[in-house]
N, C-alpha and C positions, 0 to 999 in steps of 0.2 A: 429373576424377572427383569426384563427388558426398562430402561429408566423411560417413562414418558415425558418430554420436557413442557413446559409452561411457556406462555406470554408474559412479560413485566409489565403490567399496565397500574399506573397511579399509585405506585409503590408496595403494589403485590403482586406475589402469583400467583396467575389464575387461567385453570383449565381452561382450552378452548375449546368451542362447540361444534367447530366442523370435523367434518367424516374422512376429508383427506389427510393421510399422514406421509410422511418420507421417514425410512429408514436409515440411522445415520451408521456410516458404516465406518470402519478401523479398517485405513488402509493399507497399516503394516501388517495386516494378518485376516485382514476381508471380512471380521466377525461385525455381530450387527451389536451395537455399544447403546442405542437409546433410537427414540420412535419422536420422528420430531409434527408436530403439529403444522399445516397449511391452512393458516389462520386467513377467516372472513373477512369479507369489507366490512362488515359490522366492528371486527374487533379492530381492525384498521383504525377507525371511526370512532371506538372509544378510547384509544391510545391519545388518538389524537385530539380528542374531546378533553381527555387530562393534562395533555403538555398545556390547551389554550387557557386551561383554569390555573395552570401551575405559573404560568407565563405572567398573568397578574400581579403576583408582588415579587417572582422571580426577576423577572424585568428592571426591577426599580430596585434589587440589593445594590450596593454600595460594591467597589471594585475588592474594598480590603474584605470583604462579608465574602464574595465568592474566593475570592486568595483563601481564606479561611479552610471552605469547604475543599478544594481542592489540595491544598496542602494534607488532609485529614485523607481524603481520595489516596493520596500517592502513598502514605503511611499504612491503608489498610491491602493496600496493591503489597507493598511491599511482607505484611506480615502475613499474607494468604500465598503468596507465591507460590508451593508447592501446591497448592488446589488448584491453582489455574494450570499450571504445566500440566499436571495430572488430567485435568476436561480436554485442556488442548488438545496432547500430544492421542488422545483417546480419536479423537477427529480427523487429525491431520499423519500424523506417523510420523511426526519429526523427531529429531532427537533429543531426548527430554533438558540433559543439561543444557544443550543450547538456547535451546527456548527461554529456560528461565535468566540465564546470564545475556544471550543476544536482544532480549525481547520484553518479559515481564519485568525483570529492574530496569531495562533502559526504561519503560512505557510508564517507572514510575516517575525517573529523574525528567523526560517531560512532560510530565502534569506538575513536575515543582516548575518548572518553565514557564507555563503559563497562566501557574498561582502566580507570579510573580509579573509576567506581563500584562495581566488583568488591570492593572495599577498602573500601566506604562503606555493607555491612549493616545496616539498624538493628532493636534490638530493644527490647523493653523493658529497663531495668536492671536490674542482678540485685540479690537484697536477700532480705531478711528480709517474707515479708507476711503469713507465718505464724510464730507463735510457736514456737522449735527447727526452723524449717526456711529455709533458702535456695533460691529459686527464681531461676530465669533462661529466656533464651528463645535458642533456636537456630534459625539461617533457614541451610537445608540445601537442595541441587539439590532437585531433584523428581527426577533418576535421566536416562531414557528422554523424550526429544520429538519429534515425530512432528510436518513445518512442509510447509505445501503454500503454494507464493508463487503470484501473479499477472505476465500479460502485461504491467502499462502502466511501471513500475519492476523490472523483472527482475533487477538485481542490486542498488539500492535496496532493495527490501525482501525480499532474501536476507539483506542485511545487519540490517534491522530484527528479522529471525526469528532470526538466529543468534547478533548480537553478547551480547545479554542471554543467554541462555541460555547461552552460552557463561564468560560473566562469572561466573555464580553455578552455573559447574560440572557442566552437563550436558551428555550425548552427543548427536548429531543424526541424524536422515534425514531429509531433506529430497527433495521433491518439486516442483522449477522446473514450469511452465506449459508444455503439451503444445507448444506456438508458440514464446517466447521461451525454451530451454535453452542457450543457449551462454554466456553471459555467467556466466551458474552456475557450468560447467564451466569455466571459467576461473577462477572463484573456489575453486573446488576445488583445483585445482592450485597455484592461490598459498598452502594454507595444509599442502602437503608442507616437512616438515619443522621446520613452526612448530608446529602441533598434533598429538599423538600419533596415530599411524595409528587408525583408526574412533571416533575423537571428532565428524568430520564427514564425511557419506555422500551423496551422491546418488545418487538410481534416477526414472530417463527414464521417462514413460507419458502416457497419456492419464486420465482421469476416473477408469476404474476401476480404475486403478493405483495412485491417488490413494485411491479407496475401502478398495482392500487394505492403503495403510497403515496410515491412518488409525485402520481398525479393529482393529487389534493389539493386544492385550492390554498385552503388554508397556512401552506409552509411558502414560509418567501423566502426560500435558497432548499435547494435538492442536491444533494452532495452525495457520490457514488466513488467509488476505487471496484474498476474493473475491466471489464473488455470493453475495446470501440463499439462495437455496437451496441452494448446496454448502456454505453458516455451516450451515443447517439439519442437513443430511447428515452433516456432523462431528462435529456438538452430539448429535445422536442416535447416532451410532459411540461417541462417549466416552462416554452413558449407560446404555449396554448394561453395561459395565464400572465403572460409579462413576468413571470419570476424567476431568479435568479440562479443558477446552474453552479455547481463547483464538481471537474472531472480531474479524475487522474486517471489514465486509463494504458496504461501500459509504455513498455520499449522496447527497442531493439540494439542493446550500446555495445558501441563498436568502441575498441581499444587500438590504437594508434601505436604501433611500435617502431622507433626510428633505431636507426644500426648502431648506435651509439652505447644502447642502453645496456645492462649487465646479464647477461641471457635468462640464466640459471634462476635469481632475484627475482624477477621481471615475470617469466612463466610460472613462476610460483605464486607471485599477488594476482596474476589474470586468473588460472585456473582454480583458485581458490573464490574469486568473484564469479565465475563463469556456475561452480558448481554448488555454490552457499545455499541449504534451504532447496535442495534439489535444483537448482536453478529456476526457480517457482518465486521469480524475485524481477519486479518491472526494472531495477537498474541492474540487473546481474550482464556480465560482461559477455555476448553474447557473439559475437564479431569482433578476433582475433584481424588486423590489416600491418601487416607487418613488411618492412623494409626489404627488398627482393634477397638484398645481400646477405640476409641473416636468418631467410624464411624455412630453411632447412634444418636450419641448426635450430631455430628456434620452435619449429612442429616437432623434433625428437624432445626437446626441453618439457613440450605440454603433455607428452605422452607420458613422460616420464612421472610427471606431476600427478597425472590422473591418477596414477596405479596405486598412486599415498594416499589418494582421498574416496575412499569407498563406500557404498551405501551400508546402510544397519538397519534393526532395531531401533524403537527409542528409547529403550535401555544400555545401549551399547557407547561405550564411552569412548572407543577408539574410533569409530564410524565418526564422518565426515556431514554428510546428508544420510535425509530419511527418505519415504516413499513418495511417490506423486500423490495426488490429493484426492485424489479419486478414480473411478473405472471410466467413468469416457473421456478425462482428457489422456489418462493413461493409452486410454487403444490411440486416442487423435495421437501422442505423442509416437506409440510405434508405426504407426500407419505413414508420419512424416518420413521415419528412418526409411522407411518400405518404399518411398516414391522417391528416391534420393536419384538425380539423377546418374546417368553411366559414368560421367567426366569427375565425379565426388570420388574422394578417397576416403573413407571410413578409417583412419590411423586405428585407432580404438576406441572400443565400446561398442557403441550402435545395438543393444540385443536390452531384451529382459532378462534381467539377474532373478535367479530361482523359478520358484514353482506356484507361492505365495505371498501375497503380498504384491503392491504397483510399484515394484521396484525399477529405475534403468540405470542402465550401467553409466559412469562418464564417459562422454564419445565428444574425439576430437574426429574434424570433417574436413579433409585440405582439397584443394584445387577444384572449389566452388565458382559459381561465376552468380555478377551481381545481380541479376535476375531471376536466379532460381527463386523457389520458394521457401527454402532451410533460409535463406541470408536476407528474403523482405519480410516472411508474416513471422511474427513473435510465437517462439516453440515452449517459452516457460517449462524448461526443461535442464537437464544437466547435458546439453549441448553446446560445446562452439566449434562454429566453424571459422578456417584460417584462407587469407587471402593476401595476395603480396602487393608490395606499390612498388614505385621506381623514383616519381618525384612527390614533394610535401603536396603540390595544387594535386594529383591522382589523390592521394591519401586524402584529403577534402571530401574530393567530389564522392568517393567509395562512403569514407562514414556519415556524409552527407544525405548519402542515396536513396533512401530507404524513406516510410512515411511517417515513424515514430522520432521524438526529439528529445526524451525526457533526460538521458546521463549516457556519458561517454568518458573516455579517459584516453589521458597522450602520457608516453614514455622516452623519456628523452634526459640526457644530463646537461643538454644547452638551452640553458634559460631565453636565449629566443626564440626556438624552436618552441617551448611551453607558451610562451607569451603570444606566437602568431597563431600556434594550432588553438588555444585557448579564446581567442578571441573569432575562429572563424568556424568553430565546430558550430551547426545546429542542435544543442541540447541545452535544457533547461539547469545542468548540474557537469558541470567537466573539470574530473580528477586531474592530476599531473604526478605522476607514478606512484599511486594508490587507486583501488576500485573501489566503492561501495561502502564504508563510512557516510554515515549520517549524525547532525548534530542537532540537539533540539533548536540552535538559534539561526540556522540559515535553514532559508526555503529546499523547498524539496517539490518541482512540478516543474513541468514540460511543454513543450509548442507541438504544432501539426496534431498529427492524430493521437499526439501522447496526451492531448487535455488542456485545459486551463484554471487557474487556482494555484493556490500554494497550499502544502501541507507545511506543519512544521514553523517555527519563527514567529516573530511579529508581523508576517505581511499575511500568515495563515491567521492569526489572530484577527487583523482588518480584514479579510476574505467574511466575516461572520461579524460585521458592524456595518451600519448604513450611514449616511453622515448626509448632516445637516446644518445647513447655513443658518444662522439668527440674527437679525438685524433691527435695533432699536432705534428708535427716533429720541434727541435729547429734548 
C-alpha cells in the first residue's frame, strides 16, 4: 500500500482533510513511492496558529537552552541517518551514499554550528554616547518564519532554513518541495521531544500552498530557496505587509581558467562541480571560460573527465550522480539540449541515458556564444558549456554576463591573477582552484537575480534577529 504522508502541526501528525493529493514519484525508476497531501488554508492557519502559541515562551528561552536543543537535534540527525537517506534518495534518485556523507552528517555538523552561535549575538557595546543616558542594542527573534525549501538538498537545506532561525529563537512552518517531502518528515519527527510541540511545523502542498503561506501576515521574514520567480512571488507576499523576505534563488557560476593552470587537475575539480548531484546544485560550476591558448586541450581534458563520472542507481557505489528530480524539469532539461543552437558543439553527452528513470548523460557544450540560452538561463543539470577568452578584462565581462551572482571560481597558479579576478568577479562566493566546498562558518548567498540573505554562518544567524536600540535616562 502506497504510504500517505501527514502534516506536522503542534508536535503531531495529523491527516489532512483535503481532497487534493500529489503523487510522489522515484525518479530513478518512475514508481510511485507515497501520496502526498495538498494541505488547506485551514491547515495552513493551524500550523501557524501553533508556531504563534509555541513562540510565547519559545521566544524568551535563554541562548544556552536552544544550544541545548539543537546540540540534541544534530545527535539524533546523526543516529537516524540511514532513515533519512533512505526517505530521501526514495524522492530524489540520488545516490545514497552520498547523500548521507555529502549531506545528512554535513547538516548535522551545522546545526552543532549554530548550537554554538546561538550564544555568539553581537551587538554594539553598551555605554554612554549621550550625555546622562545609556544606550545598548538587543538582537531579538523576529517572532513567526514562514521557509519553503527546494528538490535537489531536501533535508540540506531544511536544515540551512531552520538551524539559524531556530538558534536566535524563532518558531517555524515550513513548506518541503511538492516532489522531495519525506526526508522532511523525518526530520520532523526527530525533533519530538527535543523542541517544544509547534516550534517546528510542516504542511505538505504544492505551489499554492506554498503561496498560502507565505502570504500570512502573521510571519515577519519568508525565506524561500528556489527559482527567480517564486524569489519574486515571496518578495512580493512579504511587501504587501512590510515583512521581510530572505531569497536564495539560484546560479549560473562560471569558472575562469587561465593558461597557467595544471590542465588534467584543473578539468577534473570543474567537471566534478559541474556534474555533483546531477548538476541540480545553484553553485555547480556551470560555464567552463577558458584561456584561448589552452581551450582545446582543455575541452578534450572535460571530455575525458565526463566518461569517469556517470550516472547510477542510488544504490550503486561507483555512479557519480543520480537522476533529475523529476519528469518536467527532466523534459525542460532535454527540450534545452533539443534548441541548442547550430554554432554549439555537443563534445559529449547531450541524450537521455536508458529507458527508465530521468536520467542525462554528462554533456560538455563548446563554441557557445554569450547570448545563447544554454550559457544565460540556469539548466540545473549535469551540463557545461566551454567558451574561450583572450585577455583577463574579456574573462570578466563573459563571467560577469549573465543575470545570476551567487558562486564562481578562477584557476590560476599566480596569486595576482586570484587576487584581481577575486575581487572583480560578481558572485556572492568565488573559489580559487576549488569548486563547490561549503563550510558552516562563512556565508553562502548571492547578488542580482541569485537573491539576498545569507545561508550559512553568523550573518545567516542575524538574517533571522531584528535589533533593537535601548536607551535609558540616568
Amino acid at each position: 500500500m502506497t504510504n500517505r504522508l501527514q502534516n506536522y502541526i503542534d508536535g503531531a501528525f495529523v491527516d489532512s482533510a483535503s481532497t487534493d493529493s500529489l503523487d510522489i514519484v522515484n525518479p530513478a525508476d518512475e514508481s510511485v513511492v507515497a501520496v502526498s497531501p495538498v494541505s488547506t488554508a485551514d491547515e495552513v492557519a493551524a500550523a501557524v496558529a501553533a508556531a504563534q502559541r509555541a513562540q510565547v515562551s519559545w521566544g524568551r528561552t535563554t541562548p544556552g537552552q536552544r544550544q541545548k536543543a539543537l546540540l540534541a537535534l544534530a545527535d539524533a540527525i546523526e543516529e537516524r541517518a540511514d532513515e533519512i537517506v533512505a526517505a530521501q534518495v526514495r524522492n530524489t534518485g540520488q545516490i545514497a551514499h552520498l547523500v548521507k556523507s555529502e549531506e545528512v552528517l554535513v547538516s548535522a555538523d551545522q546545526v552543532r554550528f549554530f548550537a554554538g552561535a546561538a550564544r555568539l549575538l553581537e551587538g554594539r557595546a553598551g555605554g554612554e554616547y549621550m550625555e546622562g543616558f545609556t544606550s545598548y542594542v538587543r538582537r531579538e527573534p523576529i517572532g513567526l518564519v514562514g521557509q519553503v525549501t527546494p528538490w535537489n538538498y531536501p533535508f540540506m537545506m531544511a536544515i540551512w532554513k531552520i538551524a539559524p532561525a531556530l538558534a536566535a529563537g524563532n518558531s517555524i512552518v515550513l513548506k518541503p518541495s511538492d516532489t522531495t517531502p519525506e526526508s522532511t518528515l523525518v526530520l520532523a519527527d526527530l525533533t519530538k521531544g527535543i523542541l517544544p510541540d509547534g516550534v517546528f511545523n510542516v504542511v505538505l502542498g504544492n505551489g499554492g500552498t506554498g503561496a498560502t503561506l507565505v502570504g500570512n501576515p502573521a510571519f515577519g521574514l519568508v525565506s524561500i530557496t528556489g527559482s527567480v520567480r517564486a524569489g519574486i512571488a515571496v518578495a512580493q507576499a512579504a511587501a504587501k505587509d512590510v515583512r521581510r523576505a530572505h531569497l536564495e534563488l539560484g546560479g549560473k557560476a562560471p569558472a575562469v581558467v587561465f593558461a597557467d593552470v595544471d590542465i588534467a587537475k584543473t578539468a577534473e575539480g570543474i567537471a566534478q562541480a559541474a556534474f555533483f548531484n546531477a548538476g541540480q546544485d545553484c553553485t555547480a560550476a556551470t560555464r567552463a571560460i577558458v584561456h584561448e591558448s589552452i581551450h582545446d586541450e582543455f575541452v578534450a581534458a572535460l571530455v575525458e573527465q565526463a566518461g569517469k563520472l556517470r550516472p547510477g542507481a542510488p544504490d550503486d557505489e561507483d555512479a557519480f550522480y543520480g537522476s533529475m528530480n523529476n519528469i518536467n524539469h527532466f523534459n525542460a532539461v532535454l527540450g534545452k539540449l533539443d534548441a541548442l543552437p547550430a554554432h554549439a558543439k555537443v563534445e559529449t553527452g547531450g541524450k537521455r541515458l536508458g529507458d527508465s528513470g530521468f536520467y542525462v548523460e554528462p554533456t560538455i557544450i563548446s563554441g557557445v556564444a554569450q547570448d545563447d540560452p544554454i550559457v544565460q538561463e540556469e539548466t540545473f543539470a549535469p551540463i557545461l558549456t566551454v567558451q574561450r577568452f583572450s585577455t583577463e578584462d574579456e574573462a570578466v565581462e563573459l563571467a560577469n554576463g549573465v543575470d545570476y551572482a551567487l558562486a564562481g571560481s578562477v584557476w590560476t597558479t599566480d596569486n595576482g591573477t586570484a587576487l584581481r579576478m577575486t575581487a572583480r568577479m560578481d558572485s556572492g562566493c568565488v573559489w580559487v582552484n576549488c569548486h563547490i566546498p561549503l563550510v558552516a562558518e562563512m556565508p553562502h548567498g548571492g547578488f542580482k537575480f541569485s537573491g539576498y540573505g545569507k545561508d550559512l554562518s553568523i550573518y545567516g544567524l542575524e538574517d533571522y534577529t531584528r535589533i533593537k536600540h535601548v536607551m535609558s535616562a540616568h
